[in-house]
C-alpha positions in Angstrom: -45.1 6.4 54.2 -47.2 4.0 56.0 -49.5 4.6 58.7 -49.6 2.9 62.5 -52.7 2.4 64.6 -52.5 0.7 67.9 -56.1 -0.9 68.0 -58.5 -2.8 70.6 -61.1 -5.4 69.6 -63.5 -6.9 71.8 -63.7 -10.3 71.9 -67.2 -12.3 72.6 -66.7 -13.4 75.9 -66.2 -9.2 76.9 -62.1 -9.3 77.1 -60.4 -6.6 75.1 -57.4 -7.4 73.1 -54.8 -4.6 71.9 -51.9 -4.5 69.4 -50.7 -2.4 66.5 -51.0 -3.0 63.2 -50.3 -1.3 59.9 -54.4 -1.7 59.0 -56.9 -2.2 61.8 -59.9 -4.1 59.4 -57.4 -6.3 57.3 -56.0 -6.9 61.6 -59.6 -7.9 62.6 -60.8 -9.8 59.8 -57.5 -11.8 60.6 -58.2 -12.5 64.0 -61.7 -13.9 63.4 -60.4 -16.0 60.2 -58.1 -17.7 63.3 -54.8 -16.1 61.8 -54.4 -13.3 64.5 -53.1 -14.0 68.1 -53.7 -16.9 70.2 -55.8 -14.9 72.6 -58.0 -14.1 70.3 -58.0 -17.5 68.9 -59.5 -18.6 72.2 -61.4 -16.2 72.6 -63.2 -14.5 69.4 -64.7 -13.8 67.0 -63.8 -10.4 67.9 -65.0 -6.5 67.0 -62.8 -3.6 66.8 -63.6 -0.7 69.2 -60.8 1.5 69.5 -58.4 2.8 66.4 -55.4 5.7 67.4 -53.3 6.7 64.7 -49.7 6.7 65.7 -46.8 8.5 63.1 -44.2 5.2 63.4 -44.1 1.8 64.6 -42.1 2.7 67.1 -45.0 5.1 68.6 -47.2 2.8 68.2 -45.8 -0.1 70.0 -45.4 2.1 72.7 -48.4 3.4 72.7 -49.9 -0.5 72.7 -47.8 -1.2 75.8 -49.1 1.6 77.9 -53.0 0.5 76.8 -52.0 -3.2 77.9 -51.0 -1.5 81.5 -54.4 0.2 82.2 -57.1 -1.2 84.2 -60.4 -2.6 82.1 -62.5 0.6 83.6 -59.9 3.0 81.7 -59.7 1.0 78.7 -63.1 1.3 78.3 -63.0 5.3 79.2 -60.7 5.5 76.6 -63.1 3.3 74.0 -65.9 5.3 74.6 -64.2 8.6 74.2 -63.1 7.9 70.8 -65.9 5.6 69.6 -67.3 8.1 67.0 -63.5 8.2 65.4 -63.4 4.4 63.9 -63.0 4.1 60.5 
């Protein structure tokens, strides 16, 4: 059974980008090689700051959506209260 994480990554220029992904450092080595999205392509390199572990894709695309609604001040409440749980 494979595991979901719905992740954040900081890009240089301060912006936070989240998505999902099956493995959050094989994700952010990806972004910074140029291979990830096109925001990030414009706007890395990038560093990841926020992992949640989610049961199923479904959950965790869900749980991406609702991160990409919050305001930058919650998103980075939510970084900080979970920055001791990266991997």
């Amino acid at each position: 059974m494979a595991a979901y994480f719905c992740y954040i990554v900081e890009c240089a220029d301060g912006t936070y980008y989240t998505g999902w992904t099956t493995n959050p450092e094989r994700r952010t080595r990806q972004h910074n090689l140029g291979q990830g999205a096109k925001y990030t392509r414009q706007h890395g390199p990038v560093r990841l700051v926020y992992v949640e572990s989610l049961p199923d894709r479904s959950q965790a695309m869900r749980r991406e959506h609702e991160i990409k609604a919050l305001k930058r001040p919650q998103k980075q409440r939510l970084i900080l209260s979970a920055t001791s749980d990266l991997p």
